[in-house]
C-alpha positions in Angstrom: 8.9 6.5 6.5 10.2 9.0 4.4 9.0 11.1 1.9 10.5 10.4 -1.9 12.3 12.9 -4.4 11.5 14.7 -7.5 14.7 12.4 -8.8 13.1 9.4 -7.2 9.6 10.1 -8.3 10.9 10.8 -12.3 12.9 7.4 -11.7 9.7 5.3 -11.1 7.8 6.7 -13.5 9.7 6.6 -16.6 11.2 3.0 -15.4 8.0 1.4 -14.2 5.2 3.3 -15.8 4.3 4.7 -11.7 2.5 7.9 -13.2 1.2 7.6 -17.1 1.6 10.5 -19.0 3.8 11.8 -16.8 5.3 15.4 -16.8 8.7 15.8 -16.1 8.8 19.0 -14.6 6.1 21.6 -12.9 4.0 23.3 -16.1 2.1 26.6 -15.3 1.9 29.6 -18.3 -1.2 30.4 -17.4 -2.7 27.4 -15.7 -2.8 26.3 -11.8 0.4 24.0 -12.1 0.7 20.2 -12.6 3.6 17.6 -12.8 6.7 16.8 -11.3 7.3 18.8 -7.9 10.2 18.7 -5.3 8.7 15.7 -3.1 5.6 15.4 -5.1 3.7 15.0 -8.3 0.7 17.7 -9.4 -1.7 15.5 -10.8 -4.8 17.0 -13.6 -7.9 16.6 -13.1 -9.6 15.3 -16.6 -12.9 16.7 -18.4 -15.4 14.1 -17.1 -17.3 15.2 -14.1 -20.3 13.8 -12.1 -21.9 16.9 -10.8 -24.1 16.6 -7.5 -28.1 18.1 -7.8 -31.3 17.3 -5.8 -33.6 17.5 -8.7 -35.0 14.1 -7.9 -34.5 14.3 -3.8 -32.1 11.5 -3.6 -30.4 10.5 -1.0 -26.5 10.0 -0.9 -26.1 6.6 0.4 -22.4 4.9 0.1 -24.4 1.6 0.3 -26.8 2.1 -2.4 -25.4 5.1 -4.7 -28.3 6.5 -6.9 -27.2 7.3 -10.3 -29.8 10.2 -10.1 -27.9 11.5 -7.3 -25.7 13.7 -9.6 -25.5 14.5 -13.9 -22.7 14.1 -16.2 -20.5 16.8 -17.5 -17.5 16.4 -19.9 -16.1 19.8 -20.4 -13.0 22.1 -20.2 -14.9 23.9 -17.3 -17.3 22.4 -14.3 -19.0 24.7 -12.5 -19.8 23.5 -8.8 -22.9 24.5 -7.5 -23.0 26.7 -3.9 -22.2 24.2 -1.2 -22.1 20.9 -3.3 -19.7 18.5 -4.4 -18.0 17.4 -8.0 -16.4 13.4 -8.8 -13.9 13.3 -11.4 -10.7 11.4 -12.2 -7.2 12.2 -12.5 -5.6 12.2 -16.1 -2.8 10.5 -15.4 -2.7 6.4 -14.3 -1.0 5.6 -11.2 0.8 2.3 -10.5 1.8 2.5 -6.8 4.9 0.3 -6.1 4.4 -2.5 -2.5 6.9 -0.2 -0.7 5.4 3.2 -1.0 2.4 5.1 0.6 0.7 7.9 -1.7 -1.4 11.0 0.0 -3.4 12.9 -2.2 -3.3 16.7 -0.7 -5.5 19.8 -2.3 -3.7 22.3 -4.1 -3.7 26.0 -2.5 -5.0 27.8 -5.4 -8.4 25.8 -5.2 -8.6 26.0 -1.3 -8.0 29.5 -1.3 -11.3 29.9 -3.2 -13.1 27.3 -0.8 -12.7 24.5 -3.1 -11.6 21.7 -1.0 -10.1 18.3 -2.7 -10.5 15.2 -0.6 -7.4 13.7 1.1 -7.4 10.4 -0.4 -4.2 7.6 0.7 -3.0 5.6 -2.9 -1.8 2.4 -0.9 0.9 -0.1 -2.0 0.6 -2.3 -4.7 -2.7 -0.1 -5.7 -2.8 1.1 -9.8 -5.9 3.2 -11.4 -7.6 6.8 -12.7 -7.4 8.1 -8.8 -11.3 9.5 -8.3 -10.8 13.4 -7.4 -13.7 14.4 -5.0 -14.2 18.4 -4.6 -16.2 20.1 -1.8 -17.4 23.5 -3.1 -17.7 25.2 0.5 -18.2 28.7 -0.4 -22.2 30.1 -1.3 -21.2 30.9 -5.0 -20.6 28.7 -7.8 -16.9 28.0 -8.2 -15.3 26.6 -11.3 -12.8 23.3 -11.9 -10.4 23.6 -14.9 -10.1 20.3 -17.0 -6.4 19.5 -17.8 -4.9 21.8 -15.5 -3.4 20.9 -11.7 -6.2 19.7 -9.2 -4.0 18.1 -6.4 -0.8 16.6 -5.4 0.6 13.6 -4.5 3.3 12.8 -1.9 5.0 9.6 -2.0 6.2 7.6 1.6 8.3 4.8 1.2 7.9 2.3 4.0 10.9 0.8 6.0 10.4 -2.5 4.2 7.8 -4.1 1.4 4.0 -4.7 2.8 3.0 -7.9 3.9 -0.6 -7.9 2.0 -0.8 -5.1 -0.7 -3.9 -3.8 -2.1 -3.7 -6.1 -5.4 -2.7 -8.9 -3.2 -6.4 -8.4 -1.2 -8.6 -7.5 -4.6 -9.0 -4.1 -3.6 -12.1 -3.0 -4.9 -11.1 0.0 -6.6 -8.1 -1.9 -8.7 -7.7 -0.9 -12.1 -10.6 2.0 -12.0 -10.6 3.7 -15.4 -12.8 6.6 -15.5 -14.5 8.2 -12.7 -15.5 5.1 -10.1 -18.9 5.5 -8.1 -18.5 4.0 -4.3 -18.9 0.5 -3.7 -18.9 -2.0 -1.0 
């Protein structure tokens, strides 16, 4: 398996639509950095955000997700709470081809102020909003900046096509717009 190119990467997307909008090249000026990388693509994290509290005591169940587990924030800025956890969604629309593995690493400038972003695998044949989950581990508040880089992306391309892709099986996450709860 081998990891893929800016030149492959910027081939995809502007061919097959792999990453919509896409950025050709790495945009900082005063922002943590997002777009095209050398063997990766710095994705933004948009301004909708579902925002973790225990005002009502719920309980985080992947089998029975409580809307009152968390509130909903659309802003240029989310504040984490201490110790708690933040859902968004990438801005950009992914459209993963049947040959290719995608891992969705942190960036360093978040988890060098204990703001940890989940490793997430984008598997073959897989196209949505990605939903961006970040752990505030420190004991302050720590802030998220809408439109600005939140993690990257590294693309694998497999030794041949998948057998079964994730469209092929009705993944349940195909086609999420917006920021996508858990489901079974």
């Amino acid at each position: 398996m081998a990891i893929l190119s800016d030149k492959w990467i910027r081939n995809a997307a502007q061919t097959t639509g792999m990453i919509e909008p896409f950025v050709e090249a790495q945009r900082r000026g005063g922002c943590i950095s997002y777009g095209l990388s050398s063997y990766g693509y710095d994705a933004r994290v948009a301004d909708e955000f579902k925002i973790f509290t225990n005002v009502d005591s719920a309980v985080v169940d992947p089998k029975n997700f409580a809307a009152n587990s968390f509130v909903d924030r659309k802003t240029d800025v989310c504040v984490i709470p201490p110790n708690s956890f933040v859902l968004a969604r990438t801005v950009e629309y992914f459209r993963i081809p049947r040959d290719v593995l995608v891992i969705c690493l942190g960036k360093s400038t978040y988890a060098r102020c204990g703001i940890i972003v989940n490793v997430t695998p984008l598997e073959p044949g897989w196209e949505g909003h990605v939903t961006l989950e970040f752990s505030n581990t420190t004991p302050l508040p720590a802030k998220v900046y809408a439109n600005e880089g939140a993690c990257q992306f590294l693309f694998l391309q497999g030794n041949e096509p998948c057998e079964t892709s994730y469209a092929d099986r009705a993944g349940k996450y195909m086609g999420q717009k917006g920021v996508t709860l858990p489901k079974l």
